[in-house]
N, C-alpha and C positions, 0 to 999 in steps of 0.2 A: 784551532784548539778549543776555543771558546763556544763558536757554533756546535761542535762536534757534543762537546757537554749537557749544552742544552737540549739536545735531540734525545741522548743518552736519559735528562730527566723526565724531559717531558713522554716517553715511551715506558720509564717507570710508574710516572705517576698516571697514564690509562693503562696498565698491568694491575696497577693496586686500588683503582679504581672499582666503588663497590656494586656488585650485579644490579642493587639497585638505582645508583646514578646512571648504568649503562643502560638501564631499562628503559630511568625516564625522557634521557633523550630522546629513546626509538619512537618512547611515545611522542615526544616533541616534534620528530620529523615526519610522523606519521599523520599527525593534527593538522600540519603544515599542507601535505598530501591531499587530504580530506579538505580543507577548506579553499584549495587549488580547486578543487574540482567543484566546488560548489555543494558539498554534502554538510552545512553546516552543524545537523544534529551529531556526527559522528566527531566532528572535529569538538563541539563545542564540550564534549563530554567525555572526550580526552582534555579541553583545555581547564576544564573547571577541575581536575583529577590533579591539576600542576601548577596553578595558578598560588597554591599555597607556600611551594618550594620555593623561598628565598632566591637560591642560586637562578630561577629559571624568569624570576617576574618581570626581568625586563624584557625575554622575547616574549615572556606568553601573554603579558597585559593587553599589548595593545592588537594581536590578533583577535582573544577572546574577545575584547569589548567590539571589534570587528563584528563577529560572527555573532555576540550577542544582538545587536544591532541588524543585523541580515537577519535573526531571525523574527525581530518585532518584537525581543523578549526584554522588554525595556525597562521592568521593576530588576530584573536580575544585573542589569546594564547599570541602571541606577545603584543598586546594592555595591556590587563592585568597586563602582569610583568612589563613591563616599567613604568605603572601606580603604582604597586606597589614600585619598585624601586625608585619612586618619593618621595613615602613617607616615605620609609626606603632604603636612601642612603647607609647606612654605612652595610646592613647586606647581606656579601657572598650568602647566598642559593638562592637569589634573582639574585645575578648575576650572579650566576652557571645556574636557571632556564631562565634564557633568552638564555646563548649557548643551552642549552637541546632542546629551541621550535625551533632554526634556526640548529641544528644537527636534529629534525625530519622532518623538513620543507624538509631536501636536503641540506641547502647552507652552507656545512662542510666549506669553506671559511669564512663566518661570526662568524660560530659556534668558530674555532679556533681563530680567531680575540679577542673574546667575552672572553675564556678560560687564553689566552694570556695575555690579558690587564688587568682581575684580579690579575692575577702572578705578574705581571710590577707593579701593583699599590697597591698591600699588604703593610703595613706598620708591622714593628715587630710586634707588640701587636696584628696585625688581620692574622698575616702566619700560626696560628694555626684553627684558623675559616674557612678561606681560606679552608686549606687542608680536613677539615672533612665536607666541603659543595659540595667537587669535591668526596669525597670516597661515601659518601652518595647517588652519581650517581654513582659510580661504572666508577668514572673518575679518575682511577688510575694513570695513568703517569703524568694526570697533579697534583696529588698529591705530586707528587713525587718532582715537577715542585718548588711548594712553598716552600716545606721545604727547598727544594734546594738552593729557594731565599730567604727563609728565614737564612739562614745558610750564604749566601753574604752579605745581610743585616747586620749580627750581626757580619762580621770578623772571623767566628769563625770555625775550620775549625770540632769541633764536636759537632758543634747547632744541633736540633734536629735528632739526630743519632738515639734514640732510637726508636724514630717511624719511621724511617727509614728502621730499622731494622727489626720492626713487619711488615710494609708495605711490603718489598724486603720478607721476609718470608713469605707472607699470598700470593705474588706472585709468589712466588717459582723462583722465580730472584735470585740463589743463587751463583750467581758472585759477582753482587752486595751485595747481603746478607756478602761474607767474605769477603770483601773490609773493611765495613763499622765496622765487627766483629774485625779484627784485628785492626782496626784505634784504635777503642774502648781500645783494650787490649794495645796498645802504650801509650793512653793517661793515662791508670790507671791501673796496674797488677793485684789489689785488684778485677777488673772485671772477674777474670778466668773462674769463677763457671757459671756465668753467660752466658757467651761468650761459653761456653761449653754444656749448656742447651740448648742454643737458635741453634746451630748446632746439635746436638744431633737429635733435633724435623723435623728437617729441611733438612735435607743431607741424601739424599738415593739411588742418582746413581751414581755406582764406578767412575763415569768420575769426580763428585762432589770432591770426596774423591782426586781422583789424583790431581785437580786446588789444592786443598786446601795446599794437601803436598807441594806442589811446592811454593807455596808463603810463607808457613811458613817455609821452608828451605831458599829462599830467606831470610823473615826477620830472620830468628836465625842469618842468616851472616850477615847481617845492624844492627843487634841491639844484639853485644854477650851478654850487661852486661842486657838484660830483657828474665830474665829465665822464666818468662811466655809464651814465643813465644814455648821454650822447651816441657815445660809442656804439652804444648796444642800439640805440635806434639807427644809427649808420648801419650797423651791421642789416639787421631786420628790413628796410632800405634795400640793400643788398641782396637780400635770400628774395624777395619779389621782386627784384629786376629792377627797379624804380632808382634807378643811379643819380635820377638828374633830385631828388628828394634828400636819397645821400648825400649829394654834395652840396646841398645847401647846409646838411647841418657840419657837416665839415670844415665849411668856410666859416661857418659861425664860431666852431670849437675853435678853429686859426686864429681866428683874430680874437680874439680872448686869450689866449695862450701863447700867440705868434713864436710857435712850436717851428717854423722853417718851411708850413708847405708842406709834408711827406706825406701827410694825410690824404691832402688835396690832389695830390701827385697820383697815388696808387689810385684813389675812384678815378682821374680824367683818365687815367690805361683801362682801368675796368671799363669805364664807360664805352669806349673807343673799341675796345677788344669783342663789347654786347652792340655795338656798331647806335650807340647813342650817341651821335655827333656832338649835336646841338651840349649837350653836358659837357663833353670832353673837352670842346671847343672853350667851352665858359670854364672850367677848370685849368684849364694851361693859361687863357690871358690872367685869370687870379694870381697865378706864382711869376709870370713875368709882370705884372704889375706891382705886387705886392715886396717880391723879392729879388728886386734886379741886380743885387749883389751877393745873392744867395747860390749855393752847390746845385740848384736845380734850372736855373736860368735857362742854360744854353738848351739845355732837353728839352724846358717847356717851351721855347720858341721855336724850335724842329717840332715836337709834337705839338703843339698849334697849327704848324700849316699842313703837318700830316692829318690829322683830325678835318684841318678844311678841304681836305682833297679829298679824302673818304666823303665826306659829306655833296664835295662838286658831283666826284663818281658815280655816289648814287641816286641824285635826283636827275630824272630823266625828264626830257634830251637834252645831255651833257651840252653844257656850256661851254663852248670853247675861249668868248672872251675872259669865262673864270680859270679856265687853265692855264689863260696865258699872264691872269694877276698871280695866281699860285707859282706861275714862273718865274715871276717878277720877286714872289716873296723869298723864293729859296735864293735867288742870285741878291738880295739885298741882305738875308741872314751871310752869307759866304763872305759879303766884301765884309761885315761888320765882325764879323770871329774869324775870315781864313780860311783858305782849304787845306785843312790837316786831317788827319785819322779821325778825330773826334765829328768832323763834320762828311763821312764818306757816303750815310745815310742820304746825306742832301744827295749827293750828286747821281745817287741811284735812283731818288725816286724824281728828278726832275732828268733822265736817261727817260725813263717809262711816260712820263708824261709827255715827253718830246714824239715817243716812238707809236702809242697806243693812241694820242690824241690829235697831234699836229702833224703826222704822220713823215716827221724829219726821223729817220731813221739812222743818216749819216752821225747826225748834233747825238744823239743817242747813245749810238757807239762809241764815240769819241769821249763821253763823257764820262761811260764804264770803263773804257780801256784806261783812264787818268785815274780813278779810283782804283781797279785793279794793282795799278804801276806806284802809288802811292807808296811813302816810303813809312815804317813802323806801322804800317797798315793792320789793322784787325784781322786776324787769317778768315775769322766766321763770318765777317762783312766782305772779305775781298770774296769768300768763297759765293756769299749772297749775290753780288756783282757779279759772279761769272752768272748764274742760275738767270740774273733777268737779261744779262747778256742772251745764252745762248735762246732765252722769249725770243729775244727782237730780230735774232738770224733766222727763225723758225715764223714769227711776222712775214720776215724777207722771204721765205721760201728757200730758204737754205738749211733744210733740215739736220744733214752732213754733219752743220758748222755746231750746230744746236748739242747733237749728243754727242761729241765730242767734251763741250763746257759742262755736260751733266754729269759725263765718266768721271771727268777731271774732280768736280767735288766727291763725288760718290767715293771715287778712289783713296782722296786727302783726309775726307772726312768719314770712316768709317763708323759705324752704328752709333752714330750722330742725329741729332735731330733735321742738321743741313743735310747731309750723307743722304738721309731717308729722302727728305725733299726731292733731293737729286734722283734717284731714284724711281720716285713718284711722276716725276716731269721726263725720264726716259720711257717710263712705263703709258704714259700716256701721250707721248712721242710714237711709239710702237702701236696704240690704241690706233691714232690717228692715217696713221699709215695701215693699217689694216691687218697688221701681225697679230692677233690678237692672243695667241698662245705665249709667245716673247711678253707680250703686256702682263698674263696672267703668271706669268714664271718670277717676274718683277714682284705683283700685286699679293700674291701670296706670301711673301717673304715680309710687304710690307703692313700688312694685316697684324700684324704681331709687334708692330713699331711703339715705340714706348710715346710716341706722342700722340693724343689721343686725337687732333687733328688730321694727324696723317693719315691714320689708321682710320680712321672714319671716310675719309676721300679715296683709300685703297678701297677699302669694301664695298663705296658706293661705285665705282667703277667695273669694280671683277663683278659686282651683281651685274650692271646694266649688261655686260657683255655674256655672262652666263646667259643670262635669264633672256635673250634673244639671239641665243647660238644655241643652245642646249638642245633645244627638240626640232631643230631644222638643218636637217643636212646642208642647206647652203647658206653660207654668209656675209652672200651677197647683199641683205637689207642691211646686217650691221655695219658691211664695208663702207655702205652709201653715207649711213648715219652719220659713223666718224667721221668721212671727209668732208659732210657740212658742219661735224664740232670743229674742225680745225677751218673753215671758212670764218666761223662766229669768232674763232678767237685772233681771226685777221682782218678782225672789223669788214669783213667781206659780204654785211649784212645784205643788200639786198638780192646778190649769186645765194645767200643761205637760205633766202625767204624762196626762191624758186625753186630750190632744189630740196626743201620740206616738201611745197606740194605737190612736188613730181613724186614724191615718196609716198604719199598718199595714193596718189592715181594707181601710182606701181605696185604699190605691197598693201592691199586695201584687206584692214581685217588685221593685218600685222600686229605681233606682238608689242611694237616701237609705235604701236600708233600715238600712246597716252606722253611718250616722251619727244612723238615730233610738235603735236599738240604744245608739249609745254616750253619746246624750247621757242616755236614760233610766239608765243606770248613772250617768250623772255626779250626777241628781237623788235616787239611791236613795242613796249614800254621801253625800251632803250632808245628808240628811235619817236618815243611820244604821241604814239597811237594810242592810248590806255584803251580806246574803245575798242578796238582788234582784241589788244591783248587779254582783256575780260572776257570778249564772245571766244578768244580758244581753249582758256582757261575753263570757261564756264561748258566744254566739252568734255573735260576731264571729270570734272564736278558731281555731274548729270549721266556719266554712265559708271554703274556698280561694275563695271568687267575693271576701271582703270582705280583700283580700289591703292593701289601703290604710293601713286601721287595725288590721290584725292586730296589729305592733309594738305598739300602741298601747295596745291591748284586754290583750295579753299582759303589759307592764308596769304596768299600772292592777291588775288582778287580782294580781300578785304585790306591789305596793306594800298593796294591801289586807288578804290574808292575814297579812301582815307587821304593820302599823302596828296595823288595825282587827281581825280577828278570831284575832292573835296564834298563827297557826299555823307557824310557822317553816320545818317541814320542808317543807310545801307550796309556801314562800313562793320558798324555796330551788330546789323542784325548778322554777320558774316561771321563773326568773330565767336558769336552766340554759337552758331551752326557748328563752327570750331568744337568749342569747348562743349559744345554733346555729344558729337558723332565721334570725335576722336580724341577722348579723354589722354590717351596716352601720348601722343603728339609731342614730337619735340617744338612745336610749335606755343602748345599749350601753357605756359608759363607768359611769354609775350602776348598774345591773343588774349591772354587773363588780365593783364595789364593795360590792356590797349582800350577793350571793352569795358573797363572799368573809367577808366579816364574819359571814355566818348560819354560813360551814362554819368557822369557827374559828380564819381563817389568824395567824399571828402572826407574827413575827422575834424571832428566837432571837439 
């Protein structure tokens, strides 16, 4: 009834509406028209015909002074605002638009004059006007200007900080941006999150990174008792990978605070998860030393010897007397807490060590099939248990028995992070047996898995089998391929090392050449050839056709120089080569890190 009224009025009141208001609109739209097209004498001479009508000065002001301006007619531009300015003293965009006609005019002297003596003569209540009538030109520094004066104005030395902060951010000013960031975090700790977002968005070249360390090292020393300054350098730590730095000041903020550890807890996983042992390692003995009656004990002394076993794993060639201390540690954690639900991890990862290293596959079994049968058992561990179960039948060569264990979880645990897993090790079950459409019918479904691990390992797979199935009617090279991955992953290294070069001999020119190349590296450093595995590496490297795994090849070879044959400077010039040729590299973060630590960098 209501709307119905108002339609009613408002169709009386353009009925009674007088032929001259109807006029001037037409001419309003018709101004608009003309200065759409660029015809500014036409438009301008309608707009100066309207500009006097009250009713119309808010659309027609700031066109005309438009088209005055397009046309270089800038005493007329001038006249205008001043005129306006007469009638609205007190509103900024007016006095901003007078610098704007004498900055196109030429007389940047005036111009600034004009800019200057808004800033001088802001009053607190108009410093925010002020500022959004200079941004609105895209007169940033004098925005900058007001707040600035607005902030003397008020005494206060974090008045408008936060648009400050968007400002110095949206200008990538990010001196001033963590000037203004840490003042913040001085004034209030409770800001962290925040102060940590708004740098996150904001800080992208490592010279950024370095200012920043350096002043928040400064303030941790000006301010011990504001563990937020800590924090925020943990985090910073963090965003360059640098964990084993994190966790020194973590341990520090601990024992100052002796907060329980939690701290300490989350970098030794981080650390472990970025496969930086040596940290991880040092952060779990911290809270079993530190806290041996503490809620995180038992975890840190499982993740302790899980961290030394990633670290056995991956220094090449495996140690076997280390595997069999790491055996010795899991069966001396058991007798010391029990084998209950809470310790099932143990018995699964000393099942894999038994089966992948000492090559007892019975002891193995045995010892999943107990974690399995466990009673109040974890369903997501038992289901884990079955996955490295059905590995060590698929070790044996009993494929059968394997996807069988894989259905079973896929089946229990539906669009699961497990479930996917399971899925992923049937799909690459089918890989290896040479179904490779079954694999992609898997691989496709799980390209879309919500864990972005998975989903990463599906894609690297349905590529390698595309991208050497796809333009060759037979697939017979892929066939071959697969059945030397499933040799590699039955430690069947040196059947896999001869049946790469037969691949060679056979499929020469093949599109798998850059990936038998790199798995035969992968076999020569597991087995501590590093001299092999650089000269196959350094095949990839060297020819622009294997442009795929170049990245790839390039940082394998500079981790090796590094780790295993202890050349530094080589390792260094490799890392370099990295971070030119393949800026975009998921490598390129660690390689920035690694190469930084070889040349010396430090904070002073």
């Amino acid at each position: 009834m209501h709307s119905k009224l108002y339609y009613l009025l408002l169709l009386l009141l353009l009925l009674l509406a007088s032929p001259a208001a109807r006029a001037q609109q037409q001419d309003l739209e018709l101004a608009r028209q003309y200065m759409s097209q660029g015809d500014y004498d036409k438009a301008g001479a309608l707009y100066s015909k309207l500009i006097d009508e009250q009713r119309l000065f808010g659309a027609v002001y700031p066109d005309y002074l438009k088209v005055l301006l397009a046309q270089r007619n800038y005493k007329e531009a001038e006249k205008l605002v001043k005129k306006t300015l007469k009638r609205h003293p007190g509103n900024p965009n007016y006095g901003v638009d007078l610098g704007v006609v004498y900055q196109a005019a030429g007389d940047k002297g005036a111009a600034a004059k004009q800019f200057d003596r808004l800033v001088a003569d802001a009053t607190p209540e108009m410093v925010t006007a002020v500022a959004n009538a200079f941004m609105q030109n895209e007169l940033y520094d004098y925005a900058e200007k007001a707040y600035l004066r607005g902030r003397q104005l008020a005494n206060d030395p974090m008045a408008y900080n936060r648009p400050l902060m968007a400002l110095y951010r949206y200008r990538q000013k990010t001196d001033s941006l963590v000037a203004e960031a840490l003042n913040l975090l001085l004034a209030d700790e409770n800001e962290l999150g925040y102060v940590q977002n708004i740098l996150q968005s904001s800080m992208r070249e490592e010279e950024n990174f370095d200012a920043l360390e350096k002043e928040l090292i400064l303030k941790v020393q000006q301010n011990p008792d504001k563990l937020s300054f800590n924090e925020l350098l943990i985090w910073l730590y963090v965003q360059r990978r640098d964990f084993y730095s994190a966790l020194l000041q973590a341990r520090a903020v601990d024992k100052r605070t002796r907060s329980g550890g939690s701290r300490v807890m989350e970098l030794g996983a981080i650390s472990l998860k970025n496969e930086d042992y040596q940290g991880a390692i040092e952060a779990f003995e911290y809270i079993v030393e530190e806290y041996p009656e503490g809620p995180y004990y038992l975890v840190a002394r499982q993740r302790l010897i899980n961290a030394r076993e990633e670290q056995v794993q991956n220094t090449f060639p495996v140690s076997q007397e280390k595997i069999q201390a790491l055996l010795a540690d899991y069966e001396a954690l058991l007798n010391e807490v029990g084998r209950r639900p809470e310790t099932m991890e143990v018995l699964q990862h000393m099942a894999a060590l038994y089966a992948f290293y000492l090559d007892d596959k019975d002891k193995a079994i045995a010892l999943l099939q107990e974690a399995i049968s466990m009673p109040r058992a974890d369903a997501n561990l038992v289901a884990d248990s079955k996955l490295t179960l059905g590995d060590i039948y698929l070790l044996k060569g009993e494929p059968w028995e394997s996807t069988l264990l894989y259905s079973q979880v896929e089946k229990s645990h539906k669009e699961t992070p497990i479930g996917h897993e399971a899925k992923l090790r049937n799909a690459r079950l089918n890989y290896y047996k040479g179904d490779f459409e079954l694999a992609q019918a898997h691989l496709d479904i799980l390209k879309l898995a919500t864990s972005r691990e998975i989903a990463n390992d599906a894609m690297d797979l349905s590529l390698l089998i595309t991208d050497n199935t796809g333009l060759d009617t037979s697939t017979a090279a892929m066939q071959d391929y697969a059945a030397i991955d499933l040799l590699v992953f039955q430690n069947k290294l040196p059947e896999a090392l001869a049946a790469l070069d037969s691949m060679l001999q056979k499929y020469p020119g093949h599109s798998l050449t850059d990936e038998i190349y790199f798995q035969k590296a992968n076999i020569y450093e597991r087995t501590g050839n590093f001299e092999k595995a650089v000269e196959n590496l350094q095949q990839i490297v060297s020819n622009p056709q294997y442009d795929i795994l170049s990245d790839d090849a390039l940082y394998r070879m500079a981790f090796i120089y590094e780790e295993s044959l202890h050349d530094k400077a080589k390792a260094q010039q490799l890392y370099n080569d990295l971070l030119v040729k393949h800026q975009g590299s998921i490598y390129a973060a660690e390689a920035r890190k690694r190469f930084r630590k070889l040349r010396g960098d430090t904070v002073n």
